[in-house]
C-alpha positions as a Markdown table, in Angstrom:
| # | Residue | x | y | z |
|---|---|---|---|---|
| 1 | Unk | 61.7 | 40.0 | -121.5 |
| 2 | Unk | 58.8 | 37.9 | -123.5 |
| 3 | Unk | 58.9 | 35.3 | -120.7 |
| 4 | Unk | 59.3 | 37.9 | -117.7 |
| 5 | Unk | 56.3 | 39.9 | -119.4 |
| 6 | Unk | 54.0 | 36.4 | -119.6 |
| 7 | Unk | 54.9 | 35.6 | -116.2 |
| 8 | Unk | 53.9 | 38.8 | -114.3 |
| 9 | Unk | 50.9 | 38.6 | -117.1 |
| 10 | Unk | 50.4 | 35.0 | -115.5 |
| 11 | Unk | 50.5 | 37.1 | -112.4 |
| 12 | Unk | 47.9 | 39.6 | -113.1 |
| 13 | Unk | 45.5 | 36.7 | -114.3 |
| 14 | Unk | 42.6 | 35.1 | -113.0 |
| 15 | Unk | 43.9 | 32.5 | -110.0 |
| 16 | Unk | 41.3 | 29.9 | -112.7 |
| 17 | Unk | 44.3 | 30.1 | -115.3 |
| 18 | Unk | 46.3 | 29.4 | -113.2 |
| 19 | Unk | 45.0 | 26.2 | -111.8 |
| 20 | Unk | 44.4 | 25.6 | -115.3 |
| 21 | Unk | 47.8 | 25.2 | -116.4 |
| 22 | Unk | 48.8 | 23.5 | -113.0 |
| 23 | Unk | 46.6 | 21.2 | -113.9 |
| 24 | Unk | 47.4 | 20.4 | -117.7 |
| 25 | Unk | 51.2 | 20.1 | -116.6 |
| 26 | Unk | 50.7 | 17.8 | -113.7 |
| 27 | Unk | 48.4 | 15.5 | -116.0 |
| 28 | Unk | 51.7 | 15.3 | -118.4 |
| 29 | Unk | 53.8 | 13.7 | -115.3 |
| 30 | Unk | 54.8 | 10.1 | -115.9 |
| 31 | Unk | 55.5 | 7.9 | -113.1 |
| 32 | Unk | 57.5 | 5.3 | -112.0 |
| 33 | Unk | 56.2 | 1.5 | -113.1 |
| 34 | Unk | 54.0 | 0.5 | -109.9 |
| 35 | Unk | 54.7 | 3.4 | -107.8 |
| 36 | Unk | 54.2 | 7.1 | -107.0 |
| 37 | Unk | 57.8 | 8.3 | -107.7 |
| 38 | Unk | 57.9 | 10.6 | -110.6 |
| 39 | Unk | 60.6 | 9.3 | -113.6 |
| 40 | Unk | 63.9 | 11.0 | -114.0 |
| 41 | Unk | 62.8 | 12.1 | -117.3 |
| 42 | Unk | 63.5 | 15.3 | -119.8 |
| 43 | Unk | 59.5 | 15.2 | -119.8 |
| 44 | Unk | 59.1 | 15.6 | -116.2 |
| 45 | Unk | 62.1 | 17.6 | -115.6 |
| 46 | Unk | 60.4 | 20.2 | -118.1 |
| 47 | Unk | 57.1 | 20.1 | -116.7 |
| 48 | Unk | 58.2 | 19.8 | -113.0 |
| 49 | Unk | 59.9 | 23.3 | -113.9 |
| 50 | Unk | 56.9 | 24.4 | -115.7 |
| 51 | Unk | 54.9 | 24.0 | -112.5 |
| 52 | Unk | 57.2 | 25.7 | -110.2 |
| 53 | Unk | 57.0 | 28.9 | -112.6 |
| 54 | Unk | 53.1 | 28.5 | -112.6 |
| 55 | Unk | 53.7 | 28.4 | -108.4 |
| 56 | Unk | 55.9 | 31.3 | -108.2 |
| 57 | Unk | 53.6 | 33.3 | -110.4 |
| 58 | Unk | 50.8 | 32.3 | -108.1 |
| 59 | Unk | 53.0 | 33.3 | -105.1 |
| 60 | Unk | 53.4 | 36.5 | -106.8 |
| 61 | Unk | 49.8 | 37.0 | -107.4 |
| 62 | Unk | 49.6 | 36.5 | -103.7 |
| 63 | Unk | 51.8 | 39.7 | -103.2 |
| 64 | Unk | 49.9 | 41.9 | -105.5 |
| 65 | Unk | 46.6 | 41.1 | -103.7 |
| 66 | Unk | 48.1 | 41.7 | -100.2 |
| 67 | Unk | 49.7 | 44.9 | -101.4 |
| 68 | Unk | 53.3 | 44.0 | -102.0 |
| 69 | Unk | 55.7 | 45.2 | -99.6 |
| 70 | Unk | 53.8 | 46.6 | -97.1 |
| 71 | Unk | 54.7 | 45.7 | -93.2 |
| 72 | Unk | 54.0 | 42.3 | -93.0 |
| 73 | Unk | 53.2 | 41.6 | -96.4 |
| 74 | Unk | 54.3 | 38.6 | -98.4 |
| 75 | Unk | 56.9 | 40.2 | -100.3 |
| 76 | Unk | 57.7 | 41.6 | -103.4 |
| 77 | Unk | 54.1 | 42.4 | -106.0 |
| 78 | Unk | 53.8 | 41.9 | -109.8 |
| 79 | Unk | 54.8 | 45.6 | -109.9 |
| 80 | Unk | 57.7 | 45.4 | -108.3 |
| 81 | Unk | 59.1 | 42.6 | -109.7 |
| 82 | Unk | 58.3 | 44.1 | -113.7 |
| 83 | Unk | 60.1 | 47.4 | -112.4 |
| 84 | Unk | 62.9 | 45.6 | -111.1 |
| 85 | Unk | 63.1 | 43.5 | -114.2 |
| 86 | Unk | 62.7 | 46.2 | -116.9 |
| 87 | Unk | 65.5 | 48.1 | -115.1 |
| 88 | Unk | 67.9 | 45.7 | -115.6 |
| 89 | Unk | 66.7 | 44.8 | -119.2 |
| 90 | Unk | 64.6 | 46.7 | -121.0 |
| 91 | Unk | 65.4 | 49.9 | -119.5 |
| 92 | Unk | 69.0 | 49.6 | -120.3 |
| 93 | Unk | 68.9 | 47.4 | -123.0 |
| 94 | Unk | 69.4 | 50.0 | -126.1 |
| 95 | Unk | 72.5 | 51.2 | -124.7 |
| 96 | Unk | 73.9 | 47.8 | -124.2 |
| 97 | Unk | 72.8 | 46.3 | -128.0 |
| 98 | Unk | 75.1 | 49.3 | -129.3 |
| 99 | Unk | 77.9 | 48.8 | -127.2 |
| 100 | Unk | 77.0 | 44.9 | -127.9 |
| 101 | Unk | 77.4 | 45.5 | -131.7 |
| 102 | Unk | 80.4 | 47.5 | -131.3 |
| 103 | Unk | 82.6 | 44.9 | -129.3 |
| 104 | Unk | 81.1 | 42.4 | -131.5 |
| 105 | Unk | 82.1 | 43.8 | -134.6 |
| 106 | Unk | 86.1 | 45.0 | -132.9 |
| 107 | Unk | 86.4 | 41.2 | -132.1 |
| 108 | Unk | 85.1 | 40.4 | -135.6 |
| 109 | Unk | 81.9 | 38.9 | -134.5 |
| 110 | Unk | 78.5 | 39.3 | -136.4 |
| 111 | Unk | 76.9 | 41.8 | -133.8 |
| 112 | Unk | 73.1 | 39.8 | -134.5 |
| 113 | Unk | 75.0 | 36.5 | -134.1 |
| 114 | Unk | 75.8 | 37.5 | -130.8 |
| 115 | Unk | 72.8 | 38.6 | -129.5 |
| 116 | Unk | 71.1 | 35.9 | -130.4 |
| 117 | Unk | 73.5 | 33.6 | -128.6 |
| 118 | Unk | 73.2 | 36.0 | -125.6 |
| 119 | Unk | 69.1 | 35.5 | -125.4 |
| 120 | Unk | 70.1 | 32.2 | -125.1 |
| 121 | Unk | 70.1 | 32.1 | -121.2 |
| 122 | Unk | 72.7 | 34.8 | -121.3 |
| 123 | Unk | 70.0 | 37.2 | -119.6 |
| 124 | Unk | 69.1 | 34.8 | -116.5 |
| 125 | Unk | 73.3 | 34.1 | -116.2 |
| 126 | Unk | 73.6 | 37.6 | -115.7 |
| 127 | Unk | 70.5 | 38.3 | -113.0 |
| 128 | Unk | 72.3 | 34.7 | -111.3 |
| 129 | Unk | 75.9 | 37.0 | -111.1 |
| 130 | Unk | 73.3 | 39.7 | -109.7 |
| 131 | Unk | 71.7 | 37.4 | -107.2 |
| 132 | Unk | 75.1 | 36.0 | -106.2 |
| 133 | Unk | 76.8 | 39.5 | -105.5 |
| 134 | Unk | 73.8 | 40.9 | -103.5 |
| 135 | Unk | 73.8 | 38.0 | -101.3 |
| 136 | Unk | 77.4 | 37.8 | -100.1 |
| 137 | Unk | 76.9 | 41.8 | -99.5 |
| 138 | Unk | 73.5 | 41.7 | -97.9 |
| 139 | Unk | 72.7 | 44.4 | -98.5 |
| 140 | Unk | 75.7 | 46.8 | -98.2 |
| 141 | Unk | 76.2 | 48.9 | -101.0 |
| 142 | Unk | 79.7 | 49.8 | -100.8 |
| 143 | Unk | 80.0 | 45.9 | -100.7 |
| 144 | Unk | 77.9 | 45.1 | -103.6 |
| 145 | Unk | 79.8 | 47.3 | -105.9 |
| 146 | Unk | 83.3 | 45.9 | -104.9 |
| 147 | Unk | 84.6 | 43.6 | -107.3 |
| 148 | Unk | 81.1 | 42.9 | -108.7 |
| 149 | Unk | 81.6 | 43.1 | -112.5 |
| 150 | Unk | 84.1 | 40.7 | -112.6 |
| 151 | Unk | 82.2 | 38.2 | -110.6 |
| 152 | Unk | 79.3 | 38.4 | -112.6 |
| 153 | Unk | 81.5 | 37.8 | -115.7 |
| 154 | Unk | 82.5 | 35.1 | -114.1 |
| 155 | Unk | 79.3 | 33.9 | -113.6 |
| 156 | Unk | 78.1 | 33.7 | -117.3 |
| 157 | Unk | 81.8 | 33.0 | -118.6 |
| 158 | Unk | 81.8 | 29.7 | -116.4 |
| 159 | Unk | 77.9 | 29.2 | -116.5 |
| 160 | Unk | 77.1 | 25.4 | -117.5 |
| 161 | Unk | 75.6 | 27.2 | -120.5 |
| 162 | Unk | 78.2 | 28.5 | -121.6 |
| 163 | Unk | 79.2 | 26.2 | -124.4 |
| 164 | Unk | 75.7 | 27.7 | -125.7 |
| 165 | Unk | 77.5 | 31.5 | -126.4 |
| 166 | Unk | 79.5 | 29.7 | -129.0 |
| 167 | Unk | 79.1 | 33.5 | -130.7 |
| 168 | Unk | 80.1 | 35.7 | -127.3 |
| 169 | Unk | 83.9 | 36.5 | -125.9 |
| 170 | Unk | 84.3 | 37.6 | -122.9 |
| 171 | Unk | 84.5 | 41.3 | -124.0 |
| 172 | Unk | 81.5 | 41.8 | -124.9 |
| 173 | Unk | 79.9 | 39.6 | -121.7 |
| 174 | Unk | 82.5 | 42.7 | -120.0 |
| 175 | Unk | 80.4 | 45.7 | -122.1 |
| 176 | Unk | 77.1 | 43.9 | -121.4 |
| 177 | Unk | 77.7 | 43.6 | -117.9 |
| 178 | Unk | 78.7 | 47.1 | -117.2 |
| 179 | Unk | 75.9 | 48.7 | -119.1 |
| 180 | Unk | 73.5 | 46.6 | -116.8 |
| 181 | Unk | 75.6 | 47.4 | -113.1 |
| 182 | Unk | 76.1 | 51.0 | -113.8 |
| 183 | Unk | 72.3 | 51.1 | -113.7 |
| 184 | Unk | 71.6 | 48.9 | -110.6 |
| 185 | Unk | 74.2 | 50.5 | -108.5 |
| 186 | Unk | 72.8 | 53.9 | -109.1 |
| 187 | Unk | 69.8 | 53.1 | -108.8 |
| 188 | Unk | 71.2 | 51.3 | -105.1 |
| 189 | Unk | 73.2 | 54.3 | -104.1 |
| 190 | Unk | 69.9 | 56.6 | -104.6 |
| 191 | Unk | 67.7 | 55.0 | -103.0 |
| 192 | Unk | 65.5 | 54.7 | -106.6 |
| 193 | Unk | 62.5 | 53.3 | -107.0 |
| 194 | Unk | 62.1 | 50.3 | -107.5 |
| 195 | Unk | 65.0 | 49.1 | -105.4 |
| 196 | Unk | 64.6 | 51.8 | -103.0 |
| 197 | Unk | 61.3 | 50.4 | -101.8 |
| 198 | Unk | 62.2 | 46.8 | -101.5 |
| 199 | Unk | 64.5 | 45.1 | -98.3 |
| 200 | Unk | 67.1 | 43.5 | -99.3 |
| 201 | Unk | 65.5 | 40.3 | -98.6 |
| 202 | Unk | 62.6 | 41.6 | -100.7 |
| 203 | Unk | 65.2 | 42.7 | -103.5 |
| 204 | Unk | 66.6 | 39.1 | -103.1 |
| 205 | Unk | 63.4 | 37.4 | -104.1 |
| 206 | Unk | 62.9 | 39.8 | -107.0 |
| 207 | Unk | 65.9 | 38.9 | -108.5 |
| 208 | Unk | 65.3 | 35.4 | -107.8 |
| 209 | Unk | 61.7 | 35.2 | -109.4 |
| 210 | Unk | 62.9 | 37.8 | -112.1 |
| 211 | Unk | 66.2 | 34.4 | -112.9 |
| 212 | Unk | 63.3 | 31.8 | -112.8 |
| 213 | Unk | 60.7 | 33.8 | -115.3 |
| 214 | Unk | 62.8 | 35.3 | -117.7 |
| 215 | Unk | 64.9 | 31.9 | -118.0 |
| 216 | Unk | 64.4 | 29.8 | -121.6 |
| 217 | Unk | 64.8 | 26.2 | -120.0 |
| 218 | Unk | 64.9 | 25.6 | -116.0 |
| 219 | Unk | 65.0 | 22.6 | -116.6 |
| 220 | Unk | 68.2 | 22.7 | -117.9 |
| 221 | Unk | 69.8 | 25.6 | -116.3 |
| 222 | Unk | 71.7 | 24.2 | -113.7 |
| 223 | Unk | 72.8 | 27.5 | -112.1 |
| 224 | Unk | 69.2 | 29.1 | -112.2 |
| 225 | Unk | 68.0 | 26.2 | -110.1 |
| 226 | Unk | 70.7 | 26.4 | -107.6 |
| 227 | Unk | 70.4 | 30.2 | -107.2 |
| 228 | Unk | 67.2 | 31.0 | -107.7 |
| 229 | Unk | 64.4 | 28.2 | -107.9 |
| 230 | Unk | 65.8 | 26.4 | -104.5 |
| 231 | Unk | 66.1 | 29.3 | -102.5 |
| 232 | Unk | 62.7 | 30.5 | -103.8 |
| 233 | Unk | 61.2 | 26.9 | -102.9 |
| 234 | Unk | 63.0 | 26.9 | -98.8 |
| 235 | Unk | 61.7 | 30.6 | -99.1 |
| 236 | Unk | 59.3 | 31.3 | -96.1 |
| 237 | Unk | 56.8 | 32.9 | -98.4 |
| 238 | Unk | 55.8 | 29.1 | -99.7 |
| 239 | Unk | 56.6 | 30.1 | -103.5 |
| 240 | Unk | 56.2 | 26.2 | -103.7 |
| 241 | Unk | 54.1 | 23.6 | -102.5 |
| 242 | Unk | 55.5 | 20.4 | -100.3 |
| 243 | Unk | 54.5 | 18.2 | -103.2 |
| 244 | Unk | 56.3 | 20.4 | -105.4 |
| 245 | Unk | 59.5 | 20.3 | -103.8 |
| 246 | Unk | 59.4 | 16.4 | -103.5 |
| 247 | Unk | 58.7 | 16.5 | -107.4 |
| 248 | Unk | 61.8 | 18.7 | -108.0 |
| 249 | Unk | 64.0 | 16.1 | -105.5 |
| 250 | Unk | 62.7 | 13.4 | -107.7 |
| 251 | Unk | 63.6 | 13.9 | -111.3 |
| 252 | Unk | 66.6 | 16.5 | -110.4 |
| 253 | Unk | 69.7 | 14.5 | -109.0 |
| 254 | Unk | 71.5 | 17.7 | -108.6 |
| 255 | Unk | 68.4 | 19.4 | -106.6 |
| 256 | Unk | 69.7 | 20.8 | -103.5 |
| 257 | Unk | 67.2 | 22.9 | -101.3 |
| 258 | Unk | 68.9 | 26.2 | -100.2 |
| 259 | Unk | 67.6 | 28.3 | -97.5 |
| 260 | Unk | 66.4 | 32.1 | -98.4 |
């Protein structure tokens, strides 16, 4: 939750602290020899990132000021999206390290081992799995629930960080994924706040911003980029700016706007 937390602290912040950082990260940019192209590099890749999470935390800012999810507003606030987030984390999370430790230690796997290897972008695969299931349901309950554990198994088990869990097993990905659905789909089915108070385009970009903030690396999380950031950046909101986006198509070969 440390990078959710500094994020919607980002959020809460003086708009010059922001600029601030935008402007220390674009100063780190290296271009192309003789041109205005940014280079394909781990640098800029990183910093590129960087600046999109700066954006969205702007575009969240934006929210809070305007009042969130009122008619017409500009979608989900700094409130909303920390409710959202500590549900599915913080809220749930002591249940989930002892059922953690106790598939970890029936598999014969040091339980701290593990969840070390799970803060390891294990988190933002799961809120991807999330993001994934709520979309193909849009919205319908009934839907979401069907099926939905497995997929978002599936979704960290085939993640392209997987090779990174070299201390998880699919077991206790299964106990870890449970904990953290029983929670959301109650929380769905009741109506609870905060879900009960956000569409489910609203609760779409919550989950996405929620992937993108409490991710270690953007950079190098392929499927955070696909299923959050580029929906977030095609997102009529304007999480991020035009040059933004043309940054992102420049030192990503794999970036791919996706429509919100």
């Amino acid at each position: 939750m440390h990078g959710v937390s500094g994020c919607i602290a980002l959020s809460r912040g003086p708009a010059e602290e922001r600029r601030r950082r935008l402007d220390e990260l674009g100063s780190r940019l290296a271009r192309v020899s003789g041109g205005r192209a940014l280079k394909g590099s781990k640098k800029n890749q990183n910093a590129v990132a960087k600046i999109c999470v700066v954006e969205i935390s702007e575009g969240v800012a934006a929210s809070s000021r305007s009042g969130g999810n009122s008619p017409g507003g500009p979608g989900p606030d700094a409130d909303q999206i920390e409710a959202v987030a500590n549900l599915l984390t913080r809220d749930v999370w002591p249940a989930a390290r002892d059922a953690i430790n106790e598939a970890s230690r029936e598999s014969g796997l040091d339980p701290e081992a593990v969840r070390k290897s799970l803060a390891n972008h294990g988190w933002c695969d799961l809120i991807v799995g999330i993001i994934q299931v709520v979309e193909v349901a849009r919205g319908v309950v009934g839907i979401i629930e069907s099926g939905a554990r497995d997929a978002i198994v599936r979704a960290i088990m085939q993640s392209s960080m997987q090779s990174r869990y070299r201390e998880v097993v699919e077991r206790v990905v299964e106990v870890l994924v449970e904990k953290v659905c029983a929670v959301f789909f109650e929380a769905l089915k009741q109506a609870a706040s905060p879900l009960g108070i956000l569409t489910n385009e609203d609760l779409l970009r919550a989950l996405r911003i929620i992937a993108v903030f409490i991710c270690p690396g953007p950079s190098t999380h392929v499927e955070v980029r696909k299923h959050a950031l580029a929906p977030l950046g095609e997102d009529v909101k304007g999480y991020l700016t035009g040059q933004t986006k043309e940054y992102l198509g420049q030192v990503f070969v794999d970036w791919a706007p996706k429509e919100a």
